[in-house]
C-alpha positions as CSV (number, residue, x, y, z in Angstrom):
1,X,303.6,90.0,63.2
2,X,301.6,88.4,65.7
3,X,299.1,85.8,65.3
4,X,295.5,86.9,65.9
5,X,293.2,84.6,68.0
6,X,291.6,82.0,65.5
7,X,288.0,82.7,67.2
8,X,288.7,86.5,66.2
9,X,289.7,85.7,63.2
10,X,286.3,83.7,62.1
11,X,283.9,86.3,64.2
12,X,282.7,83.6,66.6
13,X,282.5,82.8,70.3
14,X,284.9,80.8,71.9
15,X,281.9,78.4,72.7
16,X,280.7,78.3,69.3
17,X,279.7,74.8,67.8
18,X,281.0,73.2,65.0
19,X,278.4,74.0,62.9
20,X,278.5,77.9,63.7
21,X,282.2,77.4,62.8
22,X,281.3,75.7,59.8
23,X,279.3,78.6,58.5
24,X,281.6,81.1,59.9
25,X,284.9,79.8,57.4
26,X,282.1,79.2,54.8
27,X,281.2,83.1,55.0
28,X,284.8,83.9,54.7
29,X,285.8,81.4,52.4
30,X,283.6,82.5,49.6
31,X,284.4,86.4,50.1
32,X,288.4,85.9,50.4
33,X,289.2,83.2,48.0
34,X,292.0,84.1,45.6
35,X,289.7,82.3,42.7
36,X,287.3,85.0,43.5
37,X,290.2,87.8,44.2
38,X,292.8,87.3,41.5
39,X,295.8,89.0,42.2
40,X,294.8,91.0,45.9
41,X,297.0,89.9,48.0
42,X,294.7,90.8,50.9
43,X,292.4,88.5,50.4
44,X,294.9,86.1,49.9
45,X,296.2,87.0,53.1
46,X,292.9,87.0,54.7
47,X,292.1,83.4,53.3
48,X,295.2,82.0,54.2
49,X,294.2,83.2,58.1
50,X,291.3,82.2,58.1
51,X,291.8,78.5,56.0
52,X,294.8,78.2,59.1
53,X,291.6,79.1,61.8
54,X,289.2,76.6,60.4
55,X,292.1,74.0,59.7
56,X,292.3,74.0,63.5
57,X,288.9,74.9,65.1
58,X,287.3,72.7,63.1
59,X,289.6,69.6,64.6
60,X,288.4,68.9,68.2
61,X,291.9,67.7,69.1
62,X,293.5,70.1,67.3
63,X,290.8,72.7,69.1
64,X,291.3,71.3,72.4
65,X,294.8,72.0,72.6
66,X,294.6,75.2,71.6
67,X,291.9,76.3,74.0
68,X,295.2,75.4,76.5
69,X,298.2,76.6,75.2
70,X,297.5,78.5,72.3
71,X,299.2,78.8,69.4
72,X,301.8,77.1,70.8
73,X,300.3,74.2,71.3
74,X,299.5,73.8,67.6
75,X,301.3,72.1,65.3
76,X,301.3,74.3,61.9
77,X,303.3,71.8,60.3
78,X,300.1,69.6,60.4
79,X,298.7,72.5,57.6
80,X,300.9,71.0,55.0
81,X,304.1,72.7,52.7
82,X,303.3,76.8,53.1
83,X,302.5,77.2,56.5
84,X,299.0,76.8,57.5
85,X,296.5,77.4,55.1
86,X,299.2,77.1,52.5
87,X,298.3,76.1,49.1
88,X,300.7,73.2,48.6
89,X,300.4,69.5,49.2
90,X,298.0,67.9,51.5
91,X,296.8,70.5,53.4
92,X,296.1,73.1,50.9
93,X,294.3,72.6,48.1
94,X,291.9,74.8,45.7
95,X,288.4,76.1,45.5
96,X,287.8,72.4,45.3
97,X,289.1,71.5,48.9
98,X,286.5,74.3,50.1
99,X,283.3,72.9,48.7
100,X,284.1,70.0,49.4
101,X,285.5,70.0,53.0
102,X,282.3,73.0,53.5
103,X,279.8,72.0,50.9
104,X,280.1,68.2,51.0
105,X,277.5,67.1,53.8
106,X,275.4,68.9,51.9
107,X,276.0,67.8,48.1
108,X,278.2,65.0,49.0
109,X,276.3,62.9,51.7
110,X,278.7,63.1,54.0
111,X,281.9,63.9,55.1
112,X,285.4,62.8,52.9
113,X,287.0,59.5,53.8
114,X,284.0,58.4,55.3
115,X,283.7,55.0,53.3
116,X,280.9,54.0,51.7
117,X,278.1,56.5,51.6
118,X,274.3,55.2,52.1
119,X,272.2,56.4,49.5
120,X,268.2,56.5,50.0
121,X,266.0,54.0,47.2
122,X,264.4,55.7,44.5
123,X,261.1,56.7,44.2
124,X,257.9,54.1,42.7
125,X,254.9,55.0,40.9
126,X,251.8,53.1,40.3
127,X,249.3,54.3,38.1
128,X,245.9,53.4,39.7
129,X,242.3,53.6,37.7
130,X,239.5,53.8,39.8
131,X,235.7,53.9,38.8
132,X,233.5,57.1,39.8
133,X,231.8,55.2,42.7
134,X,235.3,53.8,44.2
135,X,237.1,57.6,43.9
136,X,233.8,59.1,45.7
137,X,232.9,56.7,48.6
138,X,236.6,55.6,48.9
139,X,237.9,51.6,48.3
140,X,240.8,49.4,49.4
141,X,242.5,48.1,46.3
142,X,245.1,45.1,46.1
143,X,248.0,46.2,44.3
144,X,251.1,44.4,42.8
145,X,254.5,46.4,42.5
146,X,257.8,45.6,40.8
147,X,260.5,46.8,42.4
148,X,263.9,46.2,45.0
149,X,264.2,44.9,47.8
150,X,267.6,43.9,50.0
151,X,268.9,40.5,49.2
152,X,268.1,38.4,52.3
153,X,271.2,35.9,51.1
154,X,273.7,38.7,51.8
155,X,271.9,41.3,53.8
156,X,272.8,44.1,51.4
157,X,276.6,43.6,51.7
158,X,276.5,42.3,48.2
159,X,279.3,39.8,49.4
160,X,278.8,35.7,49.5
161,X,278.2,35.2,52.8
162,X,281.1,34.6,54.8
163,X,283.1,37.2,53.2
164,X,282.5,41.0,53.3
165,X,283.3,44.1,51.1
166,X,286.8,45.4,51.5
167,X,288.0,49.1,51.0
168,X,288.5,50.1,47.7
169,X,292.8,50.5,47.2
170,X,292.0,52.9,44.2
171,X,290.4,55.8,46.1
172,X,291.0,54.4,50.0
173,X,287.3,54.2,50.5
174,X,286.8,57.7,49.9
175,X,284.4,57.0,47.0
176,X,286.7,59.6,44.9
177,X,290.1,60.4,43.2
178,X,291.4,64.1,42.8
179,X,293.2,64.7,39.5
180,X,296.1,67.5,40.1
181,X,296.1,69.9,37.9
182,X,298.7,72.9,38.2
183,X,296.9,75.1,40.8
184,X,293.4,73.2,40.4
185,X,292.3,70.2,41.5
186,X,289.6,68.0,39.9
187,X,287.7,65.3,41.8
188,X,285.5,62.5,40.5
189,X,283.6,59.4,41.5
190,X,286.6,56.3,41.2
191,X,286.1,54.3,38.3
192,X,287.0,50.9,40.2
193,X,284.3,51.3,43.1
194,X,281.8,53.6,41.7
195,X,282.3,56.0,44.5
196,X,281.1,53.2,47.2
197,X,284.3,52.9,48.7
198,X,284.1,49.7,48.6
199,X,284.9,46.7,46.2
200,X,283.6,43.0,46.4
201,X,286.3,40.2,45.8
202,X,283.7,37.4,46.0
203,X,280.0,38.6,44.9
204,X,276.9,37.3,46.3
205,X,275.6,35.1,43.8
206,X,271.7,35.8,44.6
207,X,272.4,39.6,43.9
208,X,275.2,39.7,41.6
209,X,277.2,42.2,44.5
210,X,274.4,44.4,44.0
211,X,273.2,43.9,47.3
212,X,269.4,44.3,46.4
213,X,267.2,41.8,44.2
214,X,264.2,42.3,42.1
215,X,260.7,40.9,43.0
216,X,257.1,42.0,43.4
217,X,255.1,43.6,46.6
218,X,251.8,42.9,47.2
219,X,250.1,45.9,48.9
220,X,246.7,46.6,50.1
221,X,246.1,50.2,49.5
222,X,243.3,52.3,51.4
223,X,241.9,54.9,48.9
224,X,240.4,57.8,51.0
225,X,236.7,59.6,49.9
226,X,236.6,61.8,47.2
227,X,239.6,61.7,45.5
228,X,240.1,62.4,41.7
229,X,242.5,62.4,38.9
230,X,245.8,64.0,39.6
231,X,245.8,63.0,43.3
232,X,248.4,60.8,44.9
233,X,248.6,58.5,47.5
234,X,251.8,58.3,49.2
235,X,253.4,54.8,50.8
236,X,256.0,55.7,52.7
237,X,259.0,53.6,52.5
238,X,257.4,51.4,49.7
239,X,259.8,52.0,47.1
240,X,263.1,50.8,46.2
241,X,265.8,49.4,48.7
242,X,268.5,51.8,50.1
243,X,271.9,51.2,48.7
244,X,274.7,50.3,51.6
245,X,271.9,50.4,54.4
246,X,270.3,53.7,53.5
247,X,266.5,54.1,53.4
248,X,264.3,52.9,51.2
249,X,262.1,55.1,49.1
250,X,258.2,55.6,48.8
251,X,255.5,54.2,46.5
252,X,253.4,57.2,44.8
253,X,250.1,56.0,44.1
254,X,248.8,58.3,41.4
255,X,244.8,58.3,40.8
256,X,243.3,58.4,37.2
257,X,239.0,58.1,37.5
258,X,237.5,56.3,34.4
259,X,235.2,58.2,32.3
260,X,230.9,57.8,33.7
261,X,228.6,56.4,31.4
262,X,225.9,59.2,33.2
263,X,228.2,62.0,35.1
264,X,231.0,64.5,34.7
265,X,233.1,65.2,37.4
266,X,234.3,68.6,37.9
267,X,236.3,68.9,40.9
268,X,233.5,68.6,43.6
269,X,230.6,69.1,41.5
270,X,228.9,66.3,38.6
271,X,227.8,67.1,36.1
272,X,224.8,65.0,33.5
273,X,222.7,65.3,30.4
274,X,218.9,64.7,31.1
275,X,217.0,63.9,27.9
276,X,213.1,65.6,27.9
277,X,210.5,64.9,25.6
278,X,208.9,68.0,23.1
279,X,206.2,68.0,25.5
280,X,207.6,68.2,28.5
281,X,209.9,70.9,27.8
282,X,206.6,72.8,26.5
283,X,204.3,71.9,29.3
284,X,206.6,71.2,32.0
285,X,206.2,68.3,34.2
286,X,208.7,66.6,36.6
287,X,211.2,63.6,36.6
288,X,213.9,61.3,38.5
289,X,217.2,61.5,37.3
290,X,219.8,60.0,39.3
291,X,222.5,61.2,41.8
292,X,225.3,58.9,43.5
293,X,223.0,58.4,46.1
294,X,219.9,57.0,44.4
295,X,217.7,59.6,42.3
296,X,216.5,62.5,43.3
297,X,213.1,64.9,41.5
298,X,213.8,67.3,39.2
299,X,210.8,69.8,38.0
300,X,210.8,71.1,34.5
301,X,208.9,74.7,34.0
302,X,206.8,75.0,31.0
303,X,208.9,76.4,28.0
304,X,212.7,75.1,29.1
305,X,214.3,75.6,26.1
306,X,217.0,72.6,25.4
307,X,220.4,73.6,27.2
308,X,219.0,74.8,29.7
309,X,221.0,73.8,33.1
310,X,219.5,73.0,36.3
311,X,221.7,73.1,39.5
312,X,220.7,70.5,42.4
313,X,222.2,71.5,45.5
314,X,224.8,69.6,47.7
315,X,224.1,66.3,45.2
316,X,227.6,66.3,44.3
317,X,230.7,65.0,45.6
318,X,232.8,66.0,49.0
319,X,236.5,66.5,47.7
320,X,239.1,64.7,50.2
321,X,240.5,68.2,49.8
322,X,237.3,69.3,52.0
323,X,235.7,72.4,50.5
324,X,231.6,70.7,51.4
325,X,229.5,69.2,49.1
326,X,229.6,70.1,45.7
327,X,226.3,69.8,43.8
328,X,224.6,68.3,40.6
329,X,224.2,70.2,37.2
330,X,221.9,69.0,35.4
331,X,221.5,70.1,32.0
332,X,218.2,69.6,29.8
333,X,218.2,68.2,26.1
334,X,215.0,68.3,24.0
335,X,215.1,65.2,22.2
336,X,213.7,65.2,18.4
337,X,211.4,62.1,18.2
338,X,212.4,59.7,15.8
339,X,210.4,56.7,13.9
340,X,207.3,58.5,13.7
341,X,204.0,57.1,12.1
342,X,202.4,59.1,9.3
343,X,199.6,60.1,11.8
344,X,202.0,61.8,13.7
345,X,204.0,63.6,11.7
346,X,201.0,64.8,10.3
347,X,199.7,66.2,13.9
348,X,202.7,67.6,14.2
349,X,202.3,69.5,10.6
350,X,199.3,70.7,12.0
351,X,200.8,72.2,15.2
352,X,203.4,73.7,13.7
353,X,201.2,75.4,11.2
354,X,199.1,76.5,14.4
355,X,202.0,78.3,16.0
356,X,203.4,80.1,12.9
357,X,199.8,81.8,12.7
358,X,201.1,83.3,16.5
359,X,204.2,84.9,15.3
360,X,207.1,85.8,17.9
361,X,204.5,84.8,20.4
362,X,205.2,81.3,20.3
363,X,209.2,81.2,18.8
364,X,210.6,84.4,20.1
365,X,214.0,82.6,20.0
366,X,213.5,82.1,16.2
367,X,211.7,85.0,15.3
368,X,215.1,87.4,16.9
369,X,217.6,85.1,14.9
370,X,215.3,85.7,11.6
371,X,215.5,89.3,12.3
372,X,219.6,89.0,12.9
373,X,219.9,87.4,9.7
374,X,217.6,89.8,7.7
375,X,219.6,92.8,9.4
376,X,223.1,91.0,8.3
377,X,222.2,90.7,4.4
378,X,220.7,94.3,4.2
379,X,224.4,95.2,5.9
380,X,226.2,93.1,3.4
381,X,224.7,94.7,0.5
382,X,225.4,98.3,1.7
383,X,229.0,97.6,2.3
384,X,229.3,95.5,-1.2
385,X,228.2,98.6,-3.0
C-alpha cells in the first residue's frame, strides 16, 4: 500500500512550523495510542503513521530532504527495529517517549539530551512590620535578607577554577536514565548527577560544587501609601540564585501593620473610641479628637447615648489599591466617673432621684427594657403552669 504524504497524514500545511507540527502529532498521539486503544489495530496503525510523520517532520534535515525527493529520500531505517514508528529499540519507545519527546519543554525544561538544564532560584519572603503612620503615608525601610547568591570564585560552574564540569557518563548529560521494562519504559532523574547532566571531578572549594554561596543582601525597600496587612511588595529578581545560569527568583515583601494605641484600621476607613463625660453626652457640647492629620471637631448632640458612632468624612486612609478616601468612625463612650467625693455622690443621689420622679421621660431606654423583662416573667409563668 502506498505511503500517504506525512503533511496529510498530521492535517497540516506543508509550511507549517514546528510548533504547529508539534501540536498536530500531539493531537494524534493522545487519540491513537495503543495504551489508550488496547487491542484496535487501527489505531495502532494510525499511530504507527503518524509516530513515522512526526519522526521525520519534526527533524529539519530529515524534513528537508523530504520536501525533495520524498519518501525516497528518507531513510526509515533511521526509525529504529519495526519500520518507522516501530515500537522496538531506539526509535520506538512507549507512552513515555511521547510525553516526553511532546510534553517535555513543557514539564521537563527543555528538550532531551540537552545537558544540563537551568533551573530559575526560588522564591524569598520577608515579613515586614510597619507602624500605622509608615503603612499610610508610605516609608523606605532598610532591610537585611538571607539568602543565595552565585559563587564569584567559580562563576556558578561549581568547578575549582581552572577546571570545569564534565558530562555525566551515567546518563550522557541527559539528566535521566530510562529503566526497560517489557513494553514500558520508566525514566528518572540519574542518581550520579542529580539530573544536571553534569558531574564535578574537582569541586570549588568556596561553594562546595554547589555553584552558589550563602550570605546576606542589604536592600532599601520603598513602601508605597496606604498599604496594609496582607499586601506584598514584590523585588524582582531578589531571591535566590539560578542553578546552571538560570534566573534568579524574587523577594516577596509581605506587610503586617502593628496594632494603634488610638485607631482601627479597616481597609480604608479608621476606626476610634472617644471617651465623653456624663455631662456632655446629656448636654451636648463639642471636642477634638484626633485624625492622622492632626485633630479635627467633633459635636456631640444633647442625649448621645454611649455607643453611639459618629462618621467623619474623607478622615480616613487612601488604600494604594485606590478606591478615595476612606473616613473616620468615631464611636462615643460615656465614661462612669470614678474617685468621687462624698459631696458628689450625694449630688448625684439627688439627680437621680429627680429624674425617676419623670418616668420614661428621662430613661426611655430603661423604662422599655423594664417593661421587656416584666413581659418575660409573666410569659414564663404561663408556660411553667
Amino acid at each position: 500500500m502506498a505511503q500517504r504524504d506525512y503533511y496529510e497524514v498530521l492535517g497540516v500545511a506543508r509550511d507549517a512550523s514546528s510548533e504547529a507540527i508539534k501540536k498536530a502529532f500531539r493531537r494524534l498521539a493522545m487519540k491513537y495510542h495503543p495504551d489508550r486503544n488496547p487491542g484496535d489495530a487501527d489505531s495502532e496503525a494510525r499511530f504507527k503513521e503518524a509516530r513515522a510523520a512526526y519522526d521525520v517532520l519534526s527533524d529539519a534535515r530529515k524534513r528537508a530532504a523530504y520536501d525533495r525527493y520524498g519518501h525516497a529520500g528518507v531513510d526509515a531505517s533511521a526509525a529504529g527495529p519495526g519500520g518507522p514508528g516501530g515500537f522496538g529499540g531506539a526509535g520506538g519507545g512507549g507512552f513515555s517517549d511521547i510525553f516526553e519527546d511532546i510534553f517535555g519543554d513543557i514539564f521537563g525544561g527543555g528538550a532531551r539530551g540537552g545537558g544540563a538544564r537551568a533551573y530559575r532560584g526560588s522564591d524569598l519572603q520577608y515579613n515586614l512590620e510597619l507602624t500605622l503612620e509608615e503603612a499610610v503615608f508610605g516609608t523606605e525601610v532598610k532591610i537585611r535578607v538571607p539568602t543565595t547568591a552565585v559563587c564569584d570564585t567559580c562563576d556558578g560552574s561549581g568547578a575549582e577554577p581552572g577546571t570545569s564540569p564534565e558530562t555525566c557518563p551515567t546518563c550522557n548529560g541527559v539528566g535521566q536514565v530510562r529503566i526497560q521494562q517489557g513494553f514500558f519504559s520508566v525514566q528518572q532523574t540519574c542518581p550520579r548527577c542529580h539530573g544536571t547532566g553534569k558531574v564535578i571531578p574537582s569541586p570549588c572549594k568556596s561553594c562546595g560544587g554547589t555553584g552558589r554561596v550563602q550570605q546576606q543582601n542589604t536592600l532599601d525597600v520603598k513602601i508605597p501609601a496606604g498599604v496594609d496587612t496582607g499586601d506584598r511588595i514584590r523585588l524582582s529578581g531578589q531571591g535566590e540564585a539560578g542553578i546552571n545560569g538560570g534566573p534568579p527568583g524574587d523577594l516577596y515583601v509581605q506587610v503586617r501593620v502593628k496594632p494603634h494605641k488610638l485607631f482601627r484600621r479597616d481597609g480604608s476607613d479608621l476606626h476610634c473610641e472617644v471617651p465623653i463625660s456624663f455631662a456632655t453626652a446629656a448636654l451636648g457640647g463639642e471636642l477634638e479628637v484626633p485624625c492622622l492629620k492632626g485633630r479635627v471637631s467633633l459635636k456631640i448632640p444633647a442625649e448621645t447615648q454611649s455607643g453611639k458612632q459618629f462618621r467623619l468624612r474623607a478622615k480616613g486612609v487612601t488604600s494604594v489599591h485606590g478606591g478615595g478616601v476612606g473616613d473616620l468612625l468615631c464611636r462615643v463612650v460615656v465614661e462612669t466617673p470614678v474617685n468621687l467625693t462624698h459631696r458628689q455622690k450625694e449630688l448625684l443621689k439627688e439627680f437621680d432621684a429627680s429624674t425617676q420622679e419623670g418616668g420614661t421621660r428621662h430613661s426611655p431606654q430603661t423604662h422599655s427594657w423594664l417593661d421587656g423583662v416584666r413581659s418575660f416573667f409573666e410569659d414564663l409563668k404561663f408556660w411553667s403552669k
